[in-house]
C-alpha positions in Angstrom: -16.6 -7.7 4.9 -14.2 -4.5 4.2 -13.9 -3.8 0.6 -10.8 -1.4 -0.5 -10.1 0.2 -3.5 -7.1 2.0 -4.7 -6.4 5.7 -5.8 -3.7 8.5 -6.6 -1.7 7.0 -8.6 0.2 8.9 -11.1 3.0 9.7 -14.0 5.9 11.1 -11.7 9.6 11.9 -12.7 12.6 10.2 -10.7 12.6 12.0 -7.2 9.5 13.0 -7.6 6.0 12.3 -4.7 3.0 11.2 -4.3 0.4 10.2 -2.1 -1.7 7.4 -2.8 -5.0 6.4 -0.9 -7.0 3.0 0.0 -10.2 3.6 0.7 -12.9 0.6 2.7 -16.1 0.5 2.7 -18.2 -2.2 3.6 -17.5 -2.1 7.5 -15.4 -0.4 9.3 -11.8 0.0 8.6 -10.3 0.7 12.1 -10.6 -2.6 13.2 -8.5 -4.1 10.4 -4.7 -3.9 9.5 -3.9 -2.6 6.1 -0.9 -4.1 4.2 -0.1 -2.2 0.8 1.6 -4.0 -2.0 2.8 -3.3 -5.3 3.2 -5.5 -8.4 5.6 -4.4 -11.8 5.4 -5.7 -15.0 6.3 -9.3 -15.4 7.1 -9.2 -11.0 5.3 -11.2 -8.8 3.5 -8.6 -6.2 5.4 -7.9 -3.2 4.8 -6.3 0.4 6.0 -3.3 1.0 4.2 -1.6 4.5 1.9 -2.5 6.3 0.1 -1.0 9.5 -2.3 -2.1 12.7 -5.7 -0.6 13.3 -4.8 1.5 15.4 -1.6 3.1 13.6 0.7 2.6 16.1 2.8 -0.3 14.3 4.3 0.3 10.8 6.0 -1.9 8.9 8.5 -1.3 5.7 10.2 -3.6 3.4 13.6 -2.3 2.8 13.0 -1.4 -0.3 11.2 1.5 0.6 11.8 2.3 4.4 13.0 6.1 4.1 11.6 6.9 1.3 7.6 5.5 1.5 5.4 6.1 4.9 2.1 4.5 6.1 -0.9 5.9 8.0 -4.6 6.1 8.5 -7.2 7.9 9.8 -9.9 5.4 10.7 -12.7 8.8 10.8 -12.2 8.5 7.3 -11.5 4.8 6.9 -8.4 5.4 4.9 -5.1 4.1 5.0 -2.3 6.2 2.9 0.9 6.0 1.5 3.1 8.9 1.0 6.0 7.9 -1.8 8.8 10.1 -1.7 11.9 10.1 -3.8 10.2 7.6 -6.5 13.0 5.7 -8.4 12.0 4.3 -11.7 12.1 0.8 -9.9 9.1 2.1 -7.8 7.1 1.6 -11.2 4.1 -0.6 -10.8 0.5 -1.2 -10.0 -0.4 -0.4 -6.1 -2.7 -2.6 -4.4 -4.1 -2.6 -0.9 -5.3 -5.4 1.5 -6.9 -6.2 4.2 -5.2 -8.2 7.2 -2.0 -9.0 6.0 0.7 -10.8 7.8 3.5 -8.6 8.7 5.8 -10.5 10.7 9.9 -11.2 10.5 10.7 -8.5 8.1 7.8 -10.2 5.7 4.7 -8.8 4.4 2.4 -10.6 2.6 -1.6 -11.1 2.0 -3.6 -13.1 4.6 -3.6 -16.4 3.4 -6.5 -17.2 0.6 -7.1 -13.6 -0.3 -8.3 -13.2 -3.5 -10.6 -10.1 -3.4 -7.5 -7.9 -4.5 -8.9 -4.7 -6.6 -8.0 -3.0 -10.1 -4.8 -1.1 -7.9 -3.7 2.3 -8.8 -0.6 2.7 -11.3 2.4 4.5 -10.7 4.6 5.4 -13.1 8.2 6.8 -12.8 10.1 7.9 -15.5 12.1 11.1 -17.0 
């Protein structure tokens, strides 16, 4: 079973970039979709991309198509997620997942996952 954890997270100000990482170990990475997801205080965690194993299909909730891109590069079983133009609304802890279900505009968790790890925090603010 793929295990992922979280990284690159940081204190940004408003317009600022980053470019966080999700990492698996455990088996093999390329075989799996990656969904990542982000949760702010006192929100419930939402979807926001997700992408196939092979990188071909990327997905974006509209809250961050523009502004946030996906990709991998299964020699290094990584998935990434570059945040440009952070708004202080982007503030929240970053979580990756295996397997999600991205379909009709939706992203969410593959049902009964429960193996989510401690995230990586972003912070916007001036």
């Amino acid at each position: 079973q793929v295990q992922l954890v979280e990284s690159w997270g940081g204190s940004v100000q408003p317009g600022g970039s980053l470019r966080l990482s999700c990492a698996g170990s455990g088996s093999s990475l390329a075989s799996h979709a990656v969904g990542w997801f982000r949760q702010a205080p006192g929100k419930d965690r939402e979807g926001i991309s997700c992408i196939n194993g092979s990188g071909h299909s990327r997905y974006y909730d509209g809250s961050v198509e523009g502004r946030f891109t996906i990709s991998r590069d299964n020699a290094l079983d990584t998935v990434y997620l570059q945040v440009n133009d952070l708004k202080p609304e982007d503030t929240a802890v970053y979580f990756c997942a295996p397997d999600p279900v991205c379909v009709d505009s939706r992203i969410d968790p593959r049902p009964g996952y429960n193996s989510w790890g401690q995230g990586t925090q972003v912070t916007v603010s001036s």
